[in-house]
C-alpha positions in Angstrom: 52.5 -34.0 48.2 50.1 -36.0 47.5 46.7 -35.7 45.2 43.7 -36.8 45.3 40.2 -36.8 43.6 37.6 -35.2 46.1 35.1 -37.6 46.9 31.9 -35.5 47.1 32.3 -34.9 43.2 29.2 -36.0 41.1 30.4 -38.0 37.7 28.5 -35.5 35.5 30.6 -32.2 37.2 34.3 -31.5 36.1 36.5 -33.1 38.3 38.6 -31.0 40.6 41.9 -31.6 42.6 41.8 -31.3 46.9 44.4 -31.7 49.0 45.5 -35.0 51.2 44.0 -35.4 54.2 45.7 -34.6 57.6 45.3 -38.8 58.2 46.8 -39.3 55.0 50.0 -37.5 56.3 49.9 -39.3 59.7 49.9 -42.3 57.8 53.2 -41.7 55.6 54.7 -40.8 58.9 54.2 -43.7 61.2 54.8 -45.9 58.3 58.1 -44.7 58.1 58.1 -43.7 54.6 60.0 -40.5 55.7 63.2 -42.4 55.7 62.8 -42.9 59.2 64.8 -46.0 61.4 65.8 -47.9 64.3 67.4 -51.1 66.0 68.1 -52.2 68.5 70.7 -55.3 70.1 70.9 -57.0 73.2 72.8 -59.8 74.4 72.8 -62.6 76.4 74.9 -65.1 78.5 74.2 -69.0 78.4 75.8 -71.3 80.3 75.5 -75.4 80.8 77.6 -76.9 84.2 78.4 -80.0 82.0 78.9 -83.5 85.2 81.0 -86.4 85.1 78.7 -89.1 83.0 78.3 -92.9 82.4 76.1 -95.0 81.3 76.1 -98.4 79.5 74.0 -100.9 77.8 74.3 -105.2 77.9 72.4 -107.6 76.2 69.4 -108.8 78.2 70.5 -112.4 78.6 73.3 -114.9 78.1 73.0 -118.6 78.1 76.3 -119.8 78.6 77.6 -123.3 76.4 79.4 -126.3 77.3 82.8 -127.6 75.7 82.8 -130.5 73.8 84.6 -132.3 76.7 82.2 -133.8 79.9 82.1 -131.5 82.7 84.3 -128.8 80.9 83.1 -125.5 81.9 80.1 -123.5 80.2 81.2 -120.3 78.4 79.2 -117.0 77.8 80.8 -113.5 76.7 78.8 -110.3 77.1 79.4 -107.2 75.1 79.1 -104.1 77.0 78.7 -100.8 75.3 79.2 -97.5 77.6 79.9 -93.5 77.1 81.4 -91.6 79.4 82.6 -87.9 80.8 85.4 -87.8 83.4 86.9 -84.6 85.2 90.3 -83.7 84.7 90.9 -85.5 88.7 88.1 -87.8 88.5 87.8 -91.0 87.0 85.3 -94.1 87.0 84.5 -97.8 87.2 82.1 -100.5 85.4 81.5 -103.0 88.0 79.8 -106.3 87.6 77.8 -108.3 90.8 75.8 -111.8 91.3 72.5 -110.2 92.5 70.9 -113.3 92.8 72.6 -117.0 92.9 72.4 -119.5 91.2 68.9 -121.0 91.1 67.0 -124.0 92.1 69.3 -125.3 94.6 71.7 -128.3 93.6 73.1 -126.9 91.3 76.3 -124.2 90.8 76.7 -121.2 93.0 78.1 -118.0 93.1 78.8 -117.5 96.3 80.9 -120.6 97.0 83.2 -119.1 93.9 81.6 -120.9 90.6 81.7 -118.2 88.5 84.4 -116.7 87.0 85.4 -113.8 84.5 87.7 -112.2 82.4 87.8 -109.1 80.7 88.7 -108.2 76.8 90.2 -105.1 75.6 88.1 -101.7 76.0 88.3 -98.8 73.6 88.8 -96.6 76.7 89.3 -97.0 79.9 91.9 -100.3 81.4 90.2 -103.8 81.9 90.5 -106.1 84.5 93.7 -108.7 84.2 93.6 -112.1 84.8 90.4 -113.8 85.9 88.5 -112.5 88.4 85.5 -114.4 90.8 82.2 -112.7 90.6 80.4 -112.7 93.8 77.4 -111.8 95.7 78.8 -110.3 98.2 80.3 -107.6 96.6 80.8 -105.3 93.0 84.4 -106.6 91.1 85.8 -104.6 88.9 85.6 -105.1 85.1 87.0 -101.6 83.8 88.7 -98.3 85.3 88.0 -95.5 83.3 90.7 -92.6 83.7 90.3 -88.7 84.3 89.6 -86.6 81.6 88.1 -89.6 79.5 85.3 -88.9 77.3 83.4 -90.8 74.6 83.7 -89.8 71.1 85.2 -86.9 68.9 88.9 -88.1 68.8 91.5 -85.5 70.1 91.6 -86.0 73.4 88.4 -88.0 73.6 88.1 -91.9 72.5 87.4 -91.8 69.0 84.5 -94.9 69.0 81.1 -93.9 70.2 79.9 -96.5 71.9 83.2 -97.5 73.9 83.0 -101.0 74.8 84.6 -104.4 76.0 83.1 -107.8 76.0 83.2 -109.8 79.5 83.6 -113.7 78.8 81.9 -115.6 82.5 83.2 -119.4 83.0 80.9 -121.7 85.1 82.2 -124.8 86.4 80.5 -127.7 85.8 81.0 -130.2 89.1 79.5 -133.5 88.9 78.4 -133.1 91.9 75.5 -130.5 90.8 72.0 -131.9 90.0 70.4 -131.9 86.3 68.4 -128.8 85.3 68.7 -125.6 84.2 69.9 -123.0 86.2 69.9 -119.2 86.3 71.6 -116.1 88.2 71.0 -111.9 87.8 73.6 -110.2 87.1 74.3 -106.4 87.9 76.8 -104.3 85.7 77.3 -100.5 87.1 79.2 -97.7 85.8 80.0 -94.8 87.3 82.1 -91.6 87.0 83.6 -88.5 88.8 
């Protein structure tokens, strides 16, 4: 128990003892200073529905260059970097497209089969073989990406994050085509199941 001095007590009277007050004991109580306890535990489920993911990143130009030879071709190679999630029956693609020919007019075209491609090795996925005719019509493949391919972390994933491959275009140069300086849009897309 608990003592205390009484507080109605005058400094020139003998002091006396009192009793704690009933708030005093409420207070030891609820403060759990009488050895009292408790916890408690819950739990909880998280889940994530992880999809099938691409997405890649190219340089935002190329200017292509000319052999040393007259009217050899013009030259320009594009590094693409992409990472990727495939199901187990899935699987994906990295097309490339002419969006827009070959402009001013005179000069080369896509459409009528000037521009060509080939593809280096990728870190995952296979490349296209052989070269390969971009057009404007429609996408051409530059990579198929397999099932169950994922970027990163080794095992059974690709162990370089960023995957990539580098696409080298060839543009003929025809004597025929005007002087100037021409330029065409290209679209890469990459997609997965």
């Amino acid at each position: 128990m608990a003592v205390r001095f009484c507080p109605r007590m005058r400094p020139s009277r003998i002091v006396r003892l009192c009793r704690p007050w009933p708030a005093a004991v409420g207070f030891y109580l609820l403060t759990g200073n009488g050895g009292f306890g408790a916890s408690a535990t819950a739990t909880q489920t998280l889940s994530a529905a992880l999809s099938p993911i691409a997405k890649l990143s190219v340089p935002l130009s190329l200017t292509a260059t000319q052999g040393s030879q007259k009217f050899s071709p013009f030259t320009g190679s594009v590094p693409i970097t992409y990472r990727v999630r495939t199901t187990p029956t899935g699987g994906g693609t990295l097309t490339v497209q002419v969006t827009s020919d070959f402009s001013p007019a005179g000069g080369p075209s896509a459409a009528s089969g000037a521009l060509t491609f080939t593809c280096g090795s990728a870190t995952i996925g296979t490349p296209c073989s052989g070269t390969q005719t971009a057009t404007t019509s429609s996408q051409t493949p530059v990579l198929t990406l397999p099932a169950s391919a994922c970027t990163g972390g080794g095992g059974a994933c690709s162990g370089s994050d960023p995957n990539s491959v580098t696409v080298t275009f060839t543009l003929v140069d025809n004597p025929a085509y005007s002087t100037g300086t021409y330029s065409a849009g290209l679209t890469f897309v990459i997609s997965a199941t």
